[in-house]
N, C-alpha and C positions, 0 to 999 in steps of 0.2 A: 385614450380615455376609456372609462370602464362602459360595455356595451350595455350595460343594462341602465347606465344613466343617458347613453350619448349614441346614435349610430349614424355617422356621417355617410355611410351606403348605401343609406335605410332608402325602400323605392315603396312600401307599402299601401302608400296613398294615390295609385291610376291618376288622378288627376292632378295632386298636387307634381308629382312626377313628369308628367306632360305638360305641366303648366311653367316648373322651372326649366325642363328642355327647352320651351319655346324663349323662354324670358334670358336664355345663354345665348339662345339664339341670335338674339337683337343687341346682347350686348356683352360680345364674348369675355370680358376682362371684370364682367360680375363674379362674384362666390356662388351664387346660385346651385346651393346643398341644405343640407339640416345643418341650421346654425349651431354650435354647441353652446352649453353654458357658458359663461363666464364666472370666474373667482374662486375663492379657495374651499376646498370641500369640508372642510371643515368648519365654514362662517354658521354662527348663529342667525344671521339675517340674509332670507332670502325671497328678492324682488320677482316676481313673476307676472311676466307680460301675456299680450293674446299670441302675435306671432310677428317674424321677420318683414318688417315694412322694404316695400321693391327698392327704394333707392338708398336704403338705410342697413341694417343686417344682412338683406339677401345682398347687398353688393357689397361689402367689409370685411362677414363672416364674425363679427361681435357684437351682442344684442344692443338695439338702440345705439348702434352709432354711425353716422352719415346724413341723419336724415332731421326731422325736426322734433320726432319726441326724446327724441335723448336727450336734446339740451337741457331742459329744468328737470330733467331726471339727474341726470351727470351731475348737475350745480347743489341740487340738495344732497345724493351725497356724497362730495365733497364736503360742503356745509356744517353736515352731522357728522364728521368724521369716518365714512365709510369708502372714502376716495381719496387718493391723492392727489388729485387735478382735479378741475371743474368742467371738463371736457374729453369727450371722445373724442379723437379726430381719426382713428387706422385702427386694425385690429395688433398692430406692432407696433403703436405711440407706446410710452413708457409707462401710463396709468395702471396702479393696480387698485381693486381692489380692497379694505380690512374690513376682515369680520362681515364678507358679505358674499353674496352670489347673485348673480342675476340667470333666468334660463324665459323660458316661454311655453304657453297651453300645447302649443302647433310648432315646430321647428324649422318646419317650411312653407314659405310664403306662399299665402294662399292669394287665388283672382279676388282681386278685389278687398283685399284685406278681410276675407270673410270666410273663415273654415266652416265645413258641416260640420254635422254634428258625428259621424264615423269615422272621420278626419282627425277630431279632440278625441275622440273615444280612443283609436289606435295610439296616437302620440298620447295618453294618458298614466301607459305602464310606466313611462322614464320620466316624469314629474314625482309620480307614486312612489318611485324607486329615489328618487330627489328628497322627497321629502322624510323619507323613513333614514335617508343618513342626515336627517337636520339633529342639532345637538338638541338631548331635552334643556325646554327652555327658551326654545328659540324663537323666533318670529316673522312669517313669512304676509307678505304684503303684496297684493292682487289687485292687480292693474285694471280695472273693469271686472263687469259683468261675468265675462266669458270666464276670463282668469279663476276669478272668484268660484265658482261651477264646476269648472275641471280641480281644482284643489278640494274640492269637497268630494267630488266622486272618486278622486283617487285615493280618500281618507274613508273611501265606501261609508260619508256620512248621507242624512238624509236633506235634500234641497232645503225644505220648507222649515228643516229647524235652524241655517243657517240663510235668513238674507242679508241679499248683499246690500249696501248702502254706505256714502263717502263717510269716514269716518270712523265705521261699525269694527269694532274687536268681538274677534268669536272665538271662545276657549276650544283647543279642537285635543286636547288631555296634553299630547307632550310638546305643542306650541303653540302660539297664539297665533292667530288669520285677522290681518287690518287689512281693510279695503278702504282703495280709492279710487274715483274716476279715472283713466286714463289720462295719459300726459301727451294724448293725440292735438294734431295743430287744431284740428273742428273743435276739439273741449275747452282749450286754449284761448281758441280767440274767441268763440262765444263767450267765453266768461264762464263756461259752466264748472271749470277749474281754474280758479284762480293760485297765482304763486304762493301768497297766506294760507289757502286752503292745503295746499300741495305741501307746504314748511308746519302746519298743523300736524300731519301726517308723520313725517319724519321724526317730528320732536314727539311723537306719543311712541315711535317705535324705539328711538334711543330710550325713552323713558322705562320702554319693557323692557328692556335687556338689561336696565340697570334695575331695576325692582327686584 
């Protein structure tokens, strides 16, 4: 894969690097590396998450799958036509992909599911570099907060002309930026993401790419 979008050697982050040695450590038969993207580089749509969940991408080595936010991620889209199954189960199940990519703010899994902020800022250039080969046209969709933040600084736009909130499309010239809350179990089962909100979402992104 091309190193300015993906570097699987990458040690740049002191702790996130000390943090997936220790986490090999406990469980040698994890991936525990910089996840790569997923899908094809030339999709119009592309989902972008905060970073590799421990039981989930950093053990599989393919975003969101293993663990619980992939599920109603995987099933919408499938759904929307952007899958061929409704499910991740391996980084080698036969799932592909159409007309889509998935990558992440962070590559590697941070303690606690929570990168700094020179963390996002370093893993920033290969999102950057992500998004400058998105087709004009296209439509990329941020998983939370975080997500939402690093796609905006990697578009060197300014925070405060872009907030985030579930729902929100924000013209950013050669694609559009929908954001939604996170398809985390805590958002889930609080309610604060519901599966109609989460299928709201998708059906407004097919609807960009067909306008």
């Amino acid at each position: 894969m091309d190193k300015s979008l993906f570097d699987k050697d990458c040690r740049d982050c002191p702790r996130l690097s000390q943090f997936l040695d220790n986490v090999q450590a406990r469980y040698p038969d994890y991936y525990c590396r910089p996840v790569p993207p997923f899908g094809d580089l030339d999709a119009r749509f592309l989902v972008v998450g905060l970073a590799p969940g421990m039981h989930g991408a950093n053990q599989t080595g393919r975003p969101f799958t293993g663990d619980h936010a992939g599920i109603l991620l995987y099933q919408m889209l499938h759904r929307y036509g952007f899958s061929t199954q409704p499910e991740s189960l391996a980084a080698d199940d036969p799932l592909e992909l159409l007309d889509c990519r998935i990558t992440n703010a962070v590559k590697c899994l941070p303690p606690d599911n929570k990168p700094v902020g020179a963390e996002i800022n370093t893993c920033n250039q290969y999102l950057g570099n992500e998004l400058e080969r998105l087709p004009k046209g296209g439509v990329v969709l941020a998983l939370g907060g975080i997500a939402h933040r690093a796609i905006i600084k990697a578009r060197k736009g300014r925070q405060a002309d872009y907030k985030f909130a579930h729902e929100a499309v924000h013209d950013l010239g050669e694609f559009r930026l929908i954001d939604s809350y996170h398809c985390s179990r805590y958002n889930t089962n609080t309610g604060r993401l519901t599966e109609p909100m989460f299928a709201n979402v998708f059906a407004r992104v097919r609807s960009l790419l067909e306008s």
